[in-house]
C-alpha positions as CSV (number, residue, x, y, z in Angstrom):
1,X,120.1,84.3,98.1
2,X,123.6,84.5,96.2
3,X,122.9,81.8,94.4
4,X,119.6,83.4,93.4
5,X,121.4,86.5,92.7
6,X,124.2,85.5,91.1
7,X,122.3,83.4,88.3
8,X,119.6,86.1,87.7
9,X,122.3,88.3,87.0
10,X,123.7,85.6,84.9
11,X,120.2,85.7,83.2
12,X,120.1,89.7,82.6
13,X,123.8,89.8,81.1
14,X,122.6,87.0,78.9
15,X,120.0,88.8,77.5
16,X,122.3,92.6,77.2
17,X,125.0,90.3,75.7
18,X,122.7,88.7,72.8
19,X,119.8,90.6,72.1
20,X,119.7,94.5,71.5
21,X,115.8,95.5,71.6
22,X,115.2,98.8,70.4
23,X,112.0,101.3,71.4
24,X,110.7,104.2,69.7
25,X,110.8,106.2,72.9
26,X,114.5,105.1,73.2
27,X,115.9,107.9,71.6
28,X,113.9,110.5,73.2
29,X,115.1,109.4,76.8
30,X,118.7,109.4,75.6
31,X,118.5,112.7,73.6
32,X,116.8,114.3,77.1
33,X,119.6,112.7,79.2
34,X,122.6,114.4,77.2
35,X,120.7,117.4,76.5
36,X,120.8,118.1,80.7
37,X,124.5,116.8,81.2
38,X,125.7,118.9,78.6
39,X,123.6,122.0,78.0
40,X,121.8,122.2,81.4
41,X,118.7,122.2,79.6
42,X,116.0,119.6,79.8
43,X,114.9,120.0,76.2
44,X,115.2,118.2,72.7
45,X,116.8,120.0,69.5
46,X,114.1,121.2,67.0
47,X,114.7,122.6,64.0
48,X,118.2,122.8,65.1
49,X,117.3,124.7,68.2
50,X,117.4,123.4,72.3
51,X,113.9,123.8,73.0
52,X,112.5,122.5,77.0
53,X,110.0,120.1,77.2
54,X,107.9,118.2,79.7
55,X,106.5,115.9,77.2
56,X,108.6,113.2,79.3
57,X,108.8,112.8,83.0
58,X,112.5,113.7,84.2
59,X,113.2,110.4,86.6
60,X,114.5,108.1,84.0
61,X,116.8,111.0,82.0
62,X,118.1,111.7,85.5
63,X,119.1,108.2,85.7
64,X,120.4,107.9,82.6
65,X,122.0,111.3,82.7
66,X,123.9,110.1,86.2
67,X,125.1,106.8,84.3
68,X,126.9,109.0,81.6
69,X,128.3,111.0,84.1
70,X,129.7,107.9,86.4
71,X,130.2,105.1,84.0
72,X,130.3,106.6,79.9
73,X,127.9,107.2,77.1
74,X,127.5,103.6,76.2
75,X,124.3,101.7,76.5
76,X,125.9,98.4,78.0
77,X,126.9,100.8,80.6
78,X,122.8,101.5,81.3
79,X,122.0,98.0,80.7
80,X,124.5,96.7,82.8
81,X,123.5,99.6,85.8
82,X,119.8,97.9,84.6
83,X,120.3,94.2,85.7
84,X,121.6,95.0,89.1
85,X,118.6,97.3,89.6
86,X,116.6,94.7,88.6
87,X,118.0,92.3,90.9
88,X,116.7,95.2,94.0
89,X,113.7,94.4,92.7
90,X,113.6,90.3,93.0
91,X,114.5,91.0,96.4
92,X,112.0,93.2,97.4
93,X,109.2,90.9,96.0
94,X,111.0,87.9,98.1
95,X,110.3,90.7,101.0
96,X,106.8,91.2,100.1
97,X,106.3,86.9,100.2
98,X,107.7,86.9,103.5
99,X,105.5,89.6,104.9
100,X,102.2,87.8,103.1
101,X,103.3,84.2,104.6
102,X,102.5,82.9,107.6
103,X,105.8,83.2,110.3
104,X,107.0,79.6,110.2
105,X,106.5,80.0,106.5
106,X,108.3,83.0,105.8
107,X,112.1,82.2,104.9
108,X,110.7,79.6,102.5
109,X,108.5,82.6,101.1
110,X,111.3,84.5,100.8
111,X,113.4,81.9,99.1
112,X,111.2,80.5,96.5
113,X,110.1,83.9,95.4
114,X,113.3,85.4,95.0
115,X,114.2,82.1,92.9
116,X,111.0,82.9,90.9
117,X,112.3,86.8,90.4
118,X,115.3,85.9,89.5
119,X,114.6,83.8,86.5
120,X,111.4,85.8,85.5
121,X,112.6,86.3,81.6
122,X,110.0,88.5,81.0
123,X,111.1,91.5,83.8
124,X,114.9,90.2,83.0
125,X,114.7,91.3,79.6
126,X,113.4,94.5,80.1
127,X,117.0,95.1,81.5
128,X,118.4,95.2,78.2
129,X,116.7,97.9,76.5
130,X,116.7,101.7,77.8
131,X,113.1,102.1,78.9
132,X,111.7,103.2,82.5
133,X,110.1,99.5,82.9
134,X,113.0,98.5,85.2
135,X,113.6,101.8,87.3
136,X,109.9,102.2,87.2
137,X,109.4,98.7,88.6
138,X,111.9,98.9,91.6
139,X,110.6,102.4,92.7
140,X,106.3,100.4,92.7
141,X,107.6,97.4,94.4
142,X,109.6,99.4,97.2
143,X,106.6,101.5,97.6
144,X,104.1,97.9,97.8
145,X,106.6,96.4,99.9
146,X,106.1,99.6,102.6
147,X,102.4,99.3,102.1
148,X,102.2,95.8,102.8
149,X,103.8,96.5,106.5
150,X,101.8,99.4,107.2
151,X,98.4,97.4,106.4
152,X,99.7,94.4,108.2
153,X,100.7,96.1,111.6
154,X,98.3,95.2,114.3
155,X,97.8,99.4,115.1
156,X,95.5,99.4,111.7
157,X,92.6,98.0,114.1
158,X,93.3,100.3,117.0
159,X,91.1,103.5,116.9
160,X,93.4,106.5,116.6
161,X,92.8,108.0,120.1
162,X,94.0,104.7,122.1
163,X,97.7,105.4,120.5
164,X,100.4,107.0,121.9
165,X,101.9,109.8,120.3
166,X,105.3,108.0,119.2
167,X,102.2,105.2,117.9
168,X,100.5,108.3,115.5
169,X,104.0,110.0,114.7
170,X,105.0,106.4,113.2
171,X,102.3,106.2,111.3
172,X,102.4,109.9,109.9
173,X,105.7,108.7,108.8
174,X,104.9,105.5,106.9
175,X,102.2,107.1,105.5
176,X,104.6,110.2,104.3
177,X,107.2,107.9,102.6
178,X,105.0,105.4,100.9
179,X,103.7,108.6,99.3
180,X,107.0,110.1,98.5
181,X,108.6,106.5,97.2
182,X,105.3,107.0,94.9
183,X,106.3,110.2,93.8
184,X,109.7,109.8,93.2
185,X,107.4,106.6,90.6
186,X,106.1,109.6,89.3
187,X,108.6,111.5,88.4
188,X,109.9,108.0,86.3
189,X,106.2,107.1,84.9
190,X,103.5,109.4,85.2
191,X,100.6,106.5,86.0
192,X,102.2,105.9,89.3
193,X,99.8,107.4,91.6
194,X,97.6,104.3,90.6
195,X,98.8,102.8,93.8
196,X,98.0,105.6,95.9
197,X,94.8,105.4,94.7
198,X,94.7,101.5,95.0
199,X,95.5,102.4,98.5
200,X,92.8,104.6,99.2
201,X,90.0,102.6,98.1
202,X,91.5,99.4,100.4
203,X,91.5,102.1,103.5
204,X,88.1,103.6,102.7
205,X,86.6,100.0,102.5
206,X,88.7,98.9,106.0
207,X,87.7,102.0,107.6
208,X,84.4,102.7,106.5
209,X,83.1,103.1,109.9
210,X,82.8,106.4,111.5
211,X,85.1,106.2,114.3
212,X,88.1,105.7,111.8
213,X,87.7,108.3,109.6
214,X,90.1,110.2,111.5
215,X,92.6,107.7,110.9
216,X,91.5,108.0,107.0
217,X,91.9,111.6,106.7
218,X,95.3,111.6,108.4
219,X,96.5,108.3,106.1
220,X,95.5,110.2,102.9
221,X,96.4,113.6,103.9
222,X,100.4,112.5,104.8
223,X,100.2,110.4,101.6
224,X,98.9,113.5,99.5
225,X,102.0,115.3,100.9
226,X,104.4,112.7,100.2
227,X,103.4,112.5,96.5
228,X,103.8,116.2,96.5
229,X,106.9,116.7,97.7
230,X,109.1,115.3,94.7
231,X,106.6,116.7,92.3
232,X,106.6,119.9,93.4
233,X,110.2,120.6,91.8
234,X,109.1,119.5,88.5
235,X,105.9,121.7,88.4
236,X,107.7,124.7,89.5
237,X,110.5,124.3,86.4
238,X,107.5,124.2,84.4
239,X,105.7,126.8,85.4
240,X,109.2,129.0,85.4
241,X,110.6,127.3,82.4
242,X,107.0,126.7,80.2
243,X,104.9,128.9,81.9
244,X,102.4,126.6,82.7
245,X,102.0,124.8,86.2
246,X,102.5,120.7,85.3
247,X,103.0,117.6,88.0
248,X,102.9,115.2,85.5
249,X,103.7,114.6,81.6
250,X,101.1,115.3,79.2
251,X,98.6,112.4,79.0
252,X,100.1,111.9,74.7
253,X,103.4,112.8,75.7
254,X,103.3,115.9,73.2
255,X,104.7,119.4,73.3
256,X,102.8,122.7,73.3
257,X,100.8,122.8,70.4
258,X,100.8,119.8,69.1
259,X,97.7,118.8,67.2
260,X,96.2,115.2,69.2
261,X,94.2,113.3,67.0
262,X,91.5,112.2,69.4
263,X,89.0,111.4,67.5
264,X,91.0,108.8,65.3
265,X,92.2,107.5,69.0
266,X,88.4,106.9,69.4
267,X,87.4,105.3,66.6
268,X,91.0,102.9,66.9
269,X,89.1,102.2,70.5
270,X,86.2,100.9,69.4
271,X,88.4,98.0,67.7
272,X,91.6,97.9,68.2
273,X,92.8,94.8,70.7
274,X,95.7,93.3,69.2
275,X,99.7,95.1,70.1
276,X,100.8,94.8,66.7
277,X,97.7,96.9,65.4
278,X,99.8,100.1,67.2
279,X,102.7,99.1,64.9
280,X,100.0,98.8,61.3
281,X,98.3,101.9,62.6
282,X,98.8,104.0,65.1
283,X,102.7,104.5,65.3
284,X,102.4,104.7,61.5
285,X,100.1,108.4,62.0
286,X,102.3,111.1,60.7
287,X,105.1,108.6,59.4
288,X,103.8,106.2,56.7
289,X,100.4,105.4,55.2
290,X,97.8,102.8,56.3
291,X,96.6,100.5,53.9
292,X,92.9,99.8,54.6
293,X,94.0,96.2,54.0
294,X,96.0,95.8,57.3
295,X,93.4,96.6,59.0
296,X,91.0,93.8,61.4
297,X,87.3,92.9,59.8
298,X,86.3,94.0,63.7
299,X,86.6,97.5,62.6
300,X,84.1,97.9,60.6
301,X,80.2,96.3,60.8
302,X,79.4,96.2,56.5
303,X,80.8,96.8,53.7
304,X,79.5,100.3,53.2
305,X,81.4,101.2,56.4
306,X,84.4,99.6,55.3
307,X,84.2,101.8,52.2
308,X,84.0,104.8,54.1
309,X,86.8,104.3,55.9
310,X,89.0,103.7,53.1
311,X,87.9,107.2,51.4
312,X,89.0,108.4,54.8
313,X,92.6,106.7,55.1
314,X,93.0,107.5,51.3
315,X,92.7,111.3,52.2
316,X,94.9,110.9,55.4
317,X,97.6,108.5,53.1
318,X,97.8,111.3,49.7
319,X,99.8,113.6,52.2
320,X,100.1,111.9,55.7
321,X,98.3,114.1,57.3
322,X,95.8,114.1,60.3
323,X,93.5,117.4,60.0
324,X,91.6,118.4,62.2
325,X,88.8,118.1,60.0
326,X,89.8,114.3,58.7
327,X,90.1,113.5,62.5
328,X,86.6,115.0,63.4
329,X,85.0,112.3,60.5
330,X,87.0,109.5,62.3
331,X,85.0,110.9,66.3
332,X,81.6,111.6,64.7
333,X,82.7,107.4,62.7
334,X,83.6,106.4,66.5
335,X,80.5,108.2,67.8
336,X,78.4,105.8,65.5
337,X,79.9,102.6,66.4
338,X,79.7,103.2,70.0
339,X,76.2,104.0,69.7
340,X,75.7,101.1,67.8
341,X,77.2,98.7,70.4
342,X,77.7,101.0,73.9
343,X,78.7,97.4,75.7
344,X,81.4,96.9,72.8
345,X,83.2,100.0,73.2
346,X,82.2,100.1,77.0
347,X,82.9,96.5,78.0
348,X,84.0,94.0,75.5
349,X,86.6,95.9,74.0
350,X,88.8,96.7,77.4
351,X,88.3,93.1,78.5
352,X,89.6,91.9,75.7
353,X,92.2,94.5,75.8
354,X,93.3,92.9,79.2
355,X,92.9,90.1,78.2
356,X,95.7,90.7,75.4
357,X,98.0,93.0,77.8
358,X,98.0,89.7,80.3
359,X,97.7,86.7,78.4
360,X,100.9,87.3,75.8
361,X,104.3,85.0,75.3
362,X,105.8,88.6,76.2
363,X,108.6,88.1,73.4
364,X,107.6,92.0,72.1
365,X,111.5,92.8,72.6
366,X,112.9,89.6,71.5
367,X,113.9,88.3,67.8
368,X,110.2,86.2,68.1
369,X,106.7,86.8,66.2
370,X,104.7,85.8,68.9
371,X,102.3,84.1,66.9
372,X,101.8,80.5,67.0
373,X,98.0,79.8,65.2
374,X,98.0,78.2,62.8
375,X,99.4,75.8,64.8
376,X,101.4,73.4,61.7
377,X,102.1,76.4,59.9
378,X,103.8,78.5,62.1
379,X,105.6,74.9,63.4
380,X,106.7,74.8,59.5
381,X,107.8,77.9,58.7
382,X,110.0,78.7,62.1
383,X,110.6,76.0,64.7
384,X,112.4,78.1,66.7
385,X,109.9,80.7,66.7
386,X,107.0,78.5,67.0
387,X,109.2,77.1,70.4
388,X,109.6,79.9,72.0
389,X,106.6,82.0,71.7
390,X,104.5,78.9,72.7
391,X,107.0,78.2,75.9
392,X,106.8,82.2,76.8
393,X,103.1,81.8,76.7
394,X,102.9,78.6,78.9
395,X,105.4,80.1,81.1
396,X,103.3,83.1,81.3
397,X,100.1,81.4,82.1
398,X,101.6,79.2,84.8
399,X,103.2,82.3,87.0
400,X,99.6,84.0,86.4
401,X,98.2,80.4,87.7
402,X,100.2,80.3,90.7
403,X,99.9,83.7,91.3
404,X,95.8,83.2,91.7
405,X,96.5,80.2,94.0
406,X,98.6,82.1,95.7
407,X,96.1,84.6,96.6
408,X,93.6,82.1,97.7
409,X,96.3,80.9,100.2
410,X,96.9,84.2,101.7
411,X,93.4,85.4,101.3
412,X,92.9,86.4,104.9
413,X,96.1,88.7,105.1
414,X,95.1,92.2,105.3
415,X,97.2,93.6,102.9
416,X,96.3,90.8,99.7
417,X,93.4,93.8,98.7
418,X,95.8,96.3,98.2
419,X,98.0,93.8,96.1
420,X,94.5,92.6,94.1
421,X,93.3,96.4,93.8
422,X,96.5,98.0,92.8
423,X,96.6,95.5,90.2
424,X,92.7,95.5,88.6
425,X,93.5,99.4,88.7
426,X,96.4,99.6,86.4
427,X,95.1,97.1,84.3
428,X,91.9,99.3,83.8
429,X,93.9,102.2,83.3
430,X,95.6,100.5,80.6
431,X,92.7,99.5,78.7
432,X,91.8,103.5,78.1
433,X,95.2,104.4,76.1
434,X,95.6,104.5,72.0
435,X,97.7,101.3,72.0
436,X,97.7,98.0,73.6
437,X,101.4,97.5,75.3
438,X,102.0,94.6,77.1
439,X,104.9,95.8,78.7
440,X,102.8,98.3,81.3
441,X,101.7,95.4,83.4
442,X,106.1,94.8,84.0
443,X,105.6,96.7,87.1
444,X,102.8,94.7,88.4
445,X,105.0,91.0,88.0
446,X,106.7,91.5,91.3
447,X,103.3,91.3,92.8
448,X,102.6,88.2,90.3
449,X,105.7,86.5,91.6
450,X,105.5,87.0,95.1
451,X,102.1,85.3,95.4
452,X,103.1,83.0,92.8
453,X,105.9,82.0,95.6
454,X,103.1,81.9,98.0
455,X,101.1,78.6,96.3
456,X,104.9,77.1,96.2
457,X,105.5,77.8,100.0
458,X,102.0,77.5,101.8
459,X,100.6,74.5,101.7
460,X,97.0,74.2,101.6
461,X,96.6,73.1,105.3
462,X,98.4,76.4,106.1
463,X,96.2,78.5,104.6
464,X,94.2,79.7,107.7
465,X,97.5,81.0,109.0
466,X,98.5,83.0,106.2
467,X,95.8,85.8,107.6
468,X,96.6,88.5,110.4
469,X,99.9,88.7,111.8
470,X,98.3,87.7,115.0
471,X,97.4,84.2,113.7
472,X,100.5,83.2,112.1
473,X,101.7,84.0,115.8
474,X,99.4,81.5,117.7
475,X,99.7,78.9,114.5
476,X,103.9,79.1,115.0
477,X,102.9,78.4,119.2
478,X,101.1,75.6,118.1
479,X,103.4,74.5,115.9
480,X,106.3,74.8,119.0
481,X,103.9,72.9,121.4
């Protein structure tokens, strides 16, 4: 485990020492996180005035605002704070190997996934930029790693009135602080409750039958409370501070009237699949014009549509400018092409949206274009580039590989569904927003790696084992006779 530790830290400093990835939501996090240490005001100067907010969730600007306090205004001092939080997080998804394994099986779990964690580049890197990917990442993975012992302990089976009181009280309490540790997720990233929900569906599927809805209601009831209780502080400033009751950030992370351009965000859905289509269109709303040349042929289906579209961008580009009238043309435009193809917009489109968010070199915050077709060309032009992009993408395809083997092993433990579930469900989730960010699946690589660990560790022989608790126990008997 040092050794682990010690050279994924090694790995983390290396990339806060060399690279210095910047995000546009950067400077909103920081600007929150000294406008609370200073002013005691979670707000952001406009127009030269500190106005509150609750266009971000506080978690991260708490973290950052504690760093500050503790350690300086420097962002090495985050990044640095960053890595070793990072580092929690390798060891909680060698935790959640170990509980997946079979028992004889389970330090070599362990082991191999924390080696696995610790050399991931592509959660590493994330250390070295002030986003919530990291802190957002622990607080998942701690809350999976609970849920993965609740939904392998041997009481799940038992019908609630053969247990004990201390049997139902210890249950209430798992329940209560997997939904708090999910929460507290919240209050960094407002999609968190995903896993509750991923949880609900695995327990409503398990206990279907009538005799455990009991055990259902109480599960989701204690879980409801958990999530609760952190948010409840946050909707009560806003209701006091705003006026409005909020749990949760606004779903565009905008502040009170704001105009939302939904209706361009529609018709950008009924094409859009590619990440660095956010950066020739969407970020560019507001800030810069949009050539009608950057844009794919997939969004339009002739010519005479293309031409309509440019008479709309040229309108939007003479004063940069999204009207509310401008953006109702773009709906009634995405109205039509859905219509045209439903299964397009429907189907095709957020498949091959996942598609793109999973299957990526993940070099979006390193000095790398990510492209590598045309193969000779790009080989021509930047070696280097061409190098690494094509080894992140290998790399990224063989922990996904192992990660599906893994799964097979273990497919008989009874907490693999809530792993599988809790990741389809994000992924899903993702497909519905404006832009097409890779970097929203970081959370779900713990998950990746520990059953990537599993293929390594199980061999194929031992796959029967890797089910129930109960049968790794008679498989490590036989093993002793």
């Amino acid at each position: 485990m040092v050794a682990a530790l010690l050279v994924g830290l090694a790995l983390r400093l290396f990339f806060v020492a060399h690279f210095s990835p910047y995000s546009g939501d950067t400077k909103f996090y920081e600007e929150l996180a000294r406008n609370w240490l200073d002013h005691g005001t979670y707000g952001l100067f406009i127009h030269g005035q500190l106005i509150p907010v609750d266009m971000r969730m506080p978690g991260y600007p708490a973290f950052l605002a504690a760093i500050y306090a503790v350690l300086g205004r420097t962002n090495r001092a985050i990044t640095v704070v960053q890595a070793f939080v990072d580092l929690t997080t390798c060891i909680l998804a060698a935790l959640i190997a170990a509980r997946l394994a079979p028992a004889p099986k389970r330090t070599l779990a362990a082991t191999v996934a924390l080696w696995m964690a610790a050399l991931c580049p592509f959660t590493a890197n994330y250390s070295a930029v002030v986003l919530t990917e990291v802190l957002a990442t622990l607080l998942t993975t701690l809350a999976l790693f609970v849920f993965v012992c609740v939904l392998g302990h041997p009481s799940m089976d038992r019908p609630l009135r053969s247990l004990d009181k201390r049997a139902v009280f210890s249950s209430v309490g798992w329940w209560l602080v997997g939904g708090i540790l999910v929460g507290v997720g919240t209050l960094v990233r407002p999609e968190a409750p995903l896993l509750l929900v991923a949880v609900g569906l695995v327990l409503a599927i398990r206990w279907r039958s009538r005799a455990d809805w009991s055990k259902l209601a109480l599960a989701a009831s204690w879980m409801a409370v958990g999530l609760l209780l952190p948010l409840t502080p946050w909707a009560a400033r806003n209701a006091w501070t705003l006026g409005r009751i909020e749990f949760l950030a606004p779903h565009y992370a905008q502040t009170q009237g704001d105009f939302i351009p939904l209706g361009f965000y529609k018709w950008t859905e009924t094409w859009m699949v590619q990440f660095e289509d956010a950066y020739l269109v969407t970020w560019k709303l507001g800030k810069a014009p949009i050539p009608i040349e950057t844009l794919p042929a997939s969004a339009f289906d002739s010519a005479a549509e293309r031409a309509r579209v440019a008479v709309l961008l040229s309108r939007y580009n003479s004063d940069l400018k999204m009207t509310p009238v401008l953006d109702r043309e773009f709906a009634l435009l995405a109205r039509e092409r859905t219509a045209r193809h439903p299964m397009r917009t429907y189907l095709f489109i957020p498949v091959s949206r996942a598609w793109m968010i999973w299957f990526t070199p993940r070099v979006e915050l390193l000095p790398y274009s990510g492209k590598v077709w045309p193969p000779g060309e790009k080989w021509r032009g930047n070696r280097t580039d061409f190098g690494v992009t094509l080894g992140f993408g290998i790399l990224n395809c063989i922990y996904l590989g192992l990660a599906f083997v893994g799964a097979w092993r273990c497919r008989s433990h009874p907490a693999l569904a809530l792993l599988i579930t809790f990741v389809v469900a994000r992924t899903a989730f993702l497909t519905q927003l404006p832009t097409v960010e890779p970097r929203y699946v970081i959370v779900c690589f713990p998950v990746v790696l520990a059953l990537g660990a599993l293929a390594c560790a199980i061999p194929q022989r031992d796959t029967s084992a890797a089910s129930h608790p109960s049968r790794a126990l008679t498989h490590c008997r036989l093993t002793a006779d």
